[in-house]
N, C-alpha and C positions, 0 to 999 in steps of 0.2 A: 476221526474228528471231521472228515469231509463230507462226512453222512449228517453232520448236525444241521449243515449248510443247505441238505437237499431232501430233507427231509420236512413234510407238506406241516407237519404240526411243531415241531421245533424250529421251522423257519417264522413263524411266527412272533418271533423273538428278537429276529437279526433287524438289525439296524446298518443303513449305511451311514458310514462317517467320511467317504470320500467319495461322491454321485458318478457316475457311468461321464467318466471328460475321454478325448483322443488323446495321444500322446505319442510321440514320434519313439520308438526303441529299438540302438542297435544292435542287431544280431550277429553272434559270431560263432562260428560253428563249423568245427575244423579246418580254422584259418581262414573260411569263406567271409566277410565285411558285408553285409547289407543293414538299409534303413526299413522297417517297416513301421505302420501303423496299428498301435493295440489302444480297444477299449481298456481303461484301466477302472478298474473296481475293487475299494476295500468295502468290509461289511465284520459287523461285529457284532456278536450275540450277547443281548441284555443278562446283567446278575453276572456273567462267568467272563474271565478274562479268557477270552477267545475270541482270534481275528482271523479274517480269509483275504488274501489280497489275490484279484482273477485278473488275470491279460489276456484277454479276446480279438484274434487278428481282426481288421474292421473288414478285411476283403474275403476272409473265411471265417466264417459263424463257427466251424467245425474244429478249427485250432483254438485252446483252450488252455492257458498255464493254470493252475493252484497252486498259493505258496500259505499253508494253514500253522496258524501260531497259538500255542498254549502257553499254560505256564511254565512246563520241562523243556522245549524246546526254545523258549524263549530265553530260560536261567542259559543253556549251554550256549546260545548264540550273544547271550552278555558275557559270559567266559571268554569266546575264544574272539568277542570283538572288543571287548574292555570298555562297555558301555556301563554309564553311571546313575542311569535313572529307572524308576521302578516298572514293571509293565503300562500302567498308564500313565504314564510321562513316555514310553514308547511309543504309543501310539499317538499321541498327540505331535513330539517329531516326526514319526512315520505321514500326517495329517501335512504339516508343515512344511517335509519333503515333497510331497508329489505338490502339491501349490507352487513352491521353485520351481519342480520340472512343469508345472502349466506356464511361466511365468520365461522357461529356457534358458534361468539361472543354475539349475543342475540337468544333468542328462542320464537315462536309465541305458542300459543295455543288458541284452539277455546272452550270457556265455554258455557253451554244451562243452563242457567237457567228460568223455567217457559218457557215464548215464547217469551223470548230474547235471542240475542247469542252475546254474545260478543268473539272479536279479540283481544288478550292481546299479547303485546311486551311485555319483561321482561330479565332479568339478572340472572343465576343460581349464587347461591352463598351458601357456607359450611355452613353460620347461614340463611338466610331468603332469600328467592328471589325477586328482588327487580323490579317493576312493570314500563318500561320507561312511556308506552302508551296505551291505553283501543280504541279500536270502538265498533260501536254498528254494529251488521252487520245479514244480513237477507236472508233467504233461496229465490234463486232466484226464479222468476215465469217462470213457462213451457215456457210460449212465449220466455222469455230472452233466457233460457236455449236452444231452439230451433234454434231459431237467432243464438249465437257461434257454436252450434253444426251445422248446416247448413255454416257458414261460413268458420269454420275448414275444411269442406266436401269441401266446393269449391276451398279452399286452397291445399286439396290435386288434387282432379282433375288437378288444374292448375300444380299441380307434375309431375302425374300421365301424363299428356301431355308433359311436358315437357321430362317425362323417356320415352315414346311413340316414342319422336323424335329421341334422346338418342340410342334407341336400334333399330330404321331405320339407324341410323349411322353407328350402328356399324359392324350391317349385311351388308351395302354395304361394309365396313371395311374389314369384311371377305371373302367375296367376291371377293375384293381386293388381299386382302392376299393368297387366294386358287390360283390363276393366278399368283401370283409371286409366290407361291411354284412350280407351275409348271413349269416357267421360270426358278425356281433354278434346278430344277432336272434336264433340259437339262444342264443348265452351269455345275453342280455336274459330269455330266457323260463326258461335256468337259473336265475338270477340274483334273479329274478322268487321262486321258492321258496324259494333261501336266504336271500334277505332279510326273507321272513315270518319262518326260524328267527330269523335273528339279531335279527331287533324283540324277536320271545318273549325268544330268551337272554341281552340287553342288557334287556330290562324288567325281568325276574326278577332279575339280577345287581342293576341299579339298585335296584331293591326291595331287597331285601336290604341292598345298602350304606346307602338312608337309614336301612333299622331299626337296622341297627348304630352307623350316627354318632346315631343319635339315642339312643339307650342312653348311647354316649360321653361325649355332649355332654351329659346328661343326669349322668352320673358326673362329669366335670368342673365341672359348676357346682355338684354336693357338697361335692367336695375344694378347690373355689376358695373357698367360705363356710367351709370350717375353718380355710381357708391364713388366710383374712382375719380371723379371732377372733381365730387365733394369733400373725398378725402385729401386731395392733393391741394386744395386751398384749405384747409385745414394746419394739412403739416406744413404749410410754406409760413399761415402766421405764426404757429408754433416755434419754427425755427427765427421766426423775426423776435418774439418773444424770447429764445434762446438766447440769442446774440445779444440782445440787451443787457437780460442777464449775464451774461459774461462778463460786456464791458463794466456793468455795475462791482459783480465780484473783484477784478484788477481791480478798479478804484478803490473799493475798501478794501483790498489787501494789500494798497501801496499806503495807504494810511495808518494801517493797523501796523505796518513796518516802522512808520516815521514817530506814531505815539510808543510805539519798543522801545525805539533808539533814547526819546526822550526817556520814559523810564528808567532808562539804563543808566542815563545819567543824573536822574533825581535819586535815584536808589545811593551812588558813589557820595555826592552830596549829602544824602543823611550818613551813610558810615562816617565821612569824615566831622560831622556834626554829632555825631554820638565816641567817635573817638577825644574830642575834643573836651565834650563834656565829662566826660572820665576824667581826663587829667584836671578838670577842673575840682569834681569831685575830690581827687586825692590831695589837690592842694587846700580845699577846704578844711580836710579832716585832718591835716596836716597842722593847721591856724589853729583847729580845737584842741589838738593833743598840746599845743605851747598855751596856750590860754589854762588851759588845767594846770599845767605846772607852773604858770605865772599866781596864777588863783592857788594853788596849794603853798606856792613862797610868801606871797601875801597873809595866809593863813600863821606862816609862821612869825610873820613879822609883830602881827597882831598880838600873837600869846609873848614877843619879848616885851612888847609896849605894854602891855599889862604885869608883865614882871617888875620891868621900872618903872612904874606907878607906883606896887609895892615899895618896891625898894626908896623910892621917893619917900614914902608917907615914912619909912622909917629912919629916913635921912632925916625930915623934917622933925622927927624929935627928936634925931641928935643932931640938931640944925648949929646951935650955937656952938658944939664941942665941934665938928667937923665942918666948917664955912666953906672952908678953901677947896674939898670931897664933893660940895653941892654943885659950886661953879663949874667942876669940870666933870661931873655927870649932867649937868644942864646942857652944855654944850654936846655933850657925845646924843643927849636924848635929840636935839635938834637939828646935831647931821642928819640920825637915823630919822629924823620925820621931813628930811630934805631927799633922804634916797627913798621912802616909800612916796613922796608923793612922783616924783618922777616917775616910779616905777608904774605908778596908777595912772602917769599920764600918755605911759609906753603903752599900757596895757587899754587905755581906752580908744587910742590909737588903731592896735590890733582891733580891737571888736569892730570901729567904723570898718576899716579895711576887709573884715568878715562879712559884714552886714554890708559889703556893696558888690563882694563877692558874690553871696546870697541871692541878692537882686538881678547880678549880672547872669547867672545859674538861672532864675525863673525864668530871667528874657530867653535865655535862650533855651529849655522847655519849653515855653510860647510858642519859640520859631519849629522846633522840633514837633508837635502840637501840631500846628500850622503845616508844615510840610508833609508832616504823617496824609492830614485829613485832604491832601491836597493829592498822595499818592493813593488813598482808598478811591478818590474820586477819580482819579485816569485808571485804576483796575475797576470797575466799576465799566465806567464809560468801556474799558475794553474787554469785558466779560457780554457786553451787551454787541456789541460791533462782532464778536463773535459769535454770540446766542442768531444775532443777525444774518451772520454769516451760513451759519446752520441754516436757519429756516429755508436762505434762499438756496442753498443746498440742497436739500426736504424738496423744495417746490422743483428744482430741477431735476432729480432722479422722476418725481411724480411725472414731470412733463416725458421726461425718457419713459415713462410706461406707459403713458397711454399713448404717446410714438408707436411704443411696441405691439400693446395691444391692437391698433386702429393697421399695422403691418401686418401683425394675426389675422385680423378678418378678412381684410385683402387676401391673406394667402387662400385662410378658408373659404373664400367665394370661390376662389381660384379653385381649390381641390375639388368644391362640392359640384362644379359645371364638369370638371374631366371626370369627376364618381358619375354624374346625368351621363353620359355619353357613353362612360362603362357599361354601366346598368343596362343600356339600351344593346349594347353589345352583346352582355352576355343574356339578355332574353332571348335575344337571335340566336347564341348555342345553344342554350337550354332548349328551344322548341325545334332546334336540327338535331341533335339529343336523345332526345323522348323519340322523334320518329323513327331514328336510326334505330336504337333501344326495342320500340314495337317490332319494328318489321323483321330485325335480328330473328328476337324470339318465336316468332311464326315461320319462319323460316328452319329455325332449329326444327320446333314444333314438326312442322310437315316431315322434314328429315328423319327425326325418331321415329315419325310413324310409318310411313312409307318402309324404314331398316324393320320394323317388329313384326312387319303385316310378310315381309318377304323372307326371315329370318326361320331355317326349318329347328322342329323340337332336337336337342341333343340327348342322348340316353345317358345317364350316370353312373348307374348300374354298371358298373364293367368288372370281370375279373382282378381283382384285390391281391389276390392271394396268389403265387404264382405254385406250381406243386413242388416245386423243390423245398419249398419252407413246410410243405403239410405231409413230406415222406416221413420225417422225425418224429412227427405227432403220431402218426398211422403206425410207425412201427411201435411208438409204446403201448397203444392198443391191445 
């Protein structure tokens, strides 16, 4: 199975599924404990379940473990280690394993016992270290060994050509570059000229600009000492203006307190005015409900009075059989037309008595009337004394702003004189700057060239390949 691995036309097939990483692996070997370092490599051939896992000391190319997994070998290594998953579900823990040990969550060591060697994954832990995985694995044979180390060789070769191209590049590169140093050094020594013009034509410019801002600056803090005369008699009538305002606002708001107080007491004044007239109400309705029941007894009196009229008429044709029956229903008719007139002169009584009620009730709606229109008129007058009160309110926040604003411009004058003085400053860095800036670069400038012109060729070419790495090669020859 190890011929599959090194064989030029069946390797064609292998896949790595765990790339060429270091890996620290302890060695133990008849009781001796060392740490070394092994390349570790698994690789595994496409269509067939077959894997090779290679341990390549990193300090000797020449020491070489194989530990080769089929399907048979694989079935007894799940027997006798009670693993439950199928060959690839193996290998993909297998995948998962060494990623832990890159990671120095598990750790590998390589045990010799007799002329076996076993691969042990495992878990350090404070009581026992606990064992994931075991292989059995086998000192490779020269030939394999020969094959990777001849393949690593052609690996580098193909490097080694690749930096061959690499370092044709780069000496055309420089090549390059020595021809544009020598194009910079003409431009340097034009450059060299114009930069004297431009120092003159930037000084002269600069000159000129500070004379100008300084005239400016110079006109400006003229016109900023008149801004400030003229603003300060400004805000002084402003605040004469303020003050007035003010004491105007106490006056109307010691008024608008004393028309309060009054309202407060015409308001009481009408409750007790509309209280009043309630009771009067119900004594009215009172006068109409006994008027009705005087007016409903009258009614009745009426229909007796017309019974004894009947009865009358028919007294009167038994007038002569019954004489003595007439007298003294004539008398009983003229009590009863003695207690109705009373009663009508009880009852016309009442209705004056209502009817001045009535009158005394509109007077005093009148007054109620009358006072109503007399409170619309002081809310009124103080819906206005306050509308008043606003405006001059409005007008004095107005006055607090253009306070504010006429303080803004003040400031602003004030800023834009200390921005002039900036400005003048920093034209003076800017053109100390630029010339520091020029002269740097010419400086540099002369530097790299002077270092290129005295700098000897170095050879690249050198020995690559030392012969110990091309005896392996030579012997398979």
């Amino acid at each position: 199975m190890d011929s599959y691995f090194i064989d030029p036309q069946r390797r064609r097939g292998a896949k790595q599924i765990f790339p060429a990483h270091q890996l620290v692996v302890c060695t133990d070997s008849y009781g001796i404990r060392t740490q070394l370092k092994f390349n570790v490599v698994v690789e595994k051939m496409d269509l067939q379940n077959l894997i090779q896992i290679r341990l390549t000391e990193s300090a000797d190319q020449s020491k070489m473990f194989v530990s080769t997994i089929d399907n048979a070998s694989y079935e007894q290594m799940r027997a006798e280690q009670s693993l439950h998953v199928t060959f690839q579900g193996f290998v993909d823990h297998l995948t998962k394993i060494l990623e832990r040990c890159k990671r120095e969550e598990l750790h590998m060591s390589l045990v010799k016992d007799d002329s076996v060697h076993l691969l042990q994954f495992f878990e350090k832990s404070s009581f026992k270290n606990l064992t994931h995985l075991f292989l059995q694995i086998q000192v490779a044979s020269t030939e394999t060994v020969l094959f990777h180390i001849n393949l690593a060789l052609q690996t580098l070769q193909d490097q080694a050509a690749g930096y061959a191209g690499q370092v044709a590049k780069y000496q055309s590169e420089l090549t390059g570059r020595d021809d544009a140093i020598h194009r910079l050094q003409g431009e340097v020594r034009a450059l060299n000229g114009r930069l004297v013009e431009q120092e003159n034509l930037v000084f002269n410019r600069n000159t000129e600009e500070v004379n100008r801002l300084q005239q400016t600056i110079k006109h400006v803090n003229e016109s900023k000492e008149l801004e400030e005369k003229r603003l300060k008699t400004i805000i002084s009538g402003m605040q004469e203006k303020i003050d007035q305002q003010n004491k105007e606002l106490l006056a109307g708001t010691e008024k608008i307190m004393h028309d309060s107080k009054r309202y407060e007491a015409l308001r009481e004044d009408n409750m007790k005015l509309k209280s009043h007239n309630n009771q009067l109400r119900e004594e009215a309705d009172r006068y109409k409900s006994d008027l009705q029941a005087y007016q409903s007894r009258d009614g009745r009196h009426e229909s007796a009075i017309v019974e004894l009229r009947r009865q009358l008429i028919d007294l009167q044709s038994k007038l002569k059989i019954t004489e003595k029956q007439k007298s003294e229903l004539e008398a009983e008719l003229e009590a009863e037309r003695n207690i109705c007139q009373t009663k009508k002169n009880a009852l016309q009584l009442t209705a004056d008595e209502i009817s001045n009620a009535n009158v005394m009730i509109a007077n005093l709606n009148k007054e109620v009337m009358k006072l109503k229109s007399k409170v619309e008129l002081r809310t009124e007058i103080a819906m206005r004394q306050e509308k008043l009160i606003q405006d001059k309110e409005k007008e004095y926040n107005e006055l607090q702003g253009t306070v504010r604003q006429i303080q803004q411009e003040h400031t602003k004058n004030r800023v834009a004189s200390e921005e002039y003085a900036q400005t003048v400053r920093r034209i003076k860095e800017t053109s100390d700057a630029i010339e520091e800036k020029y002269r740097k670069k010419i400086n540099d400038l002369i530097v790299k060239v002077s270092q290129n012109q005295n700098a000897e060729p170095v050879s690249v070419l050198n020995n690559q390949f030392p012969n110990r790495y091309l005896r392996p090669h030579n012997r398979i020859e």
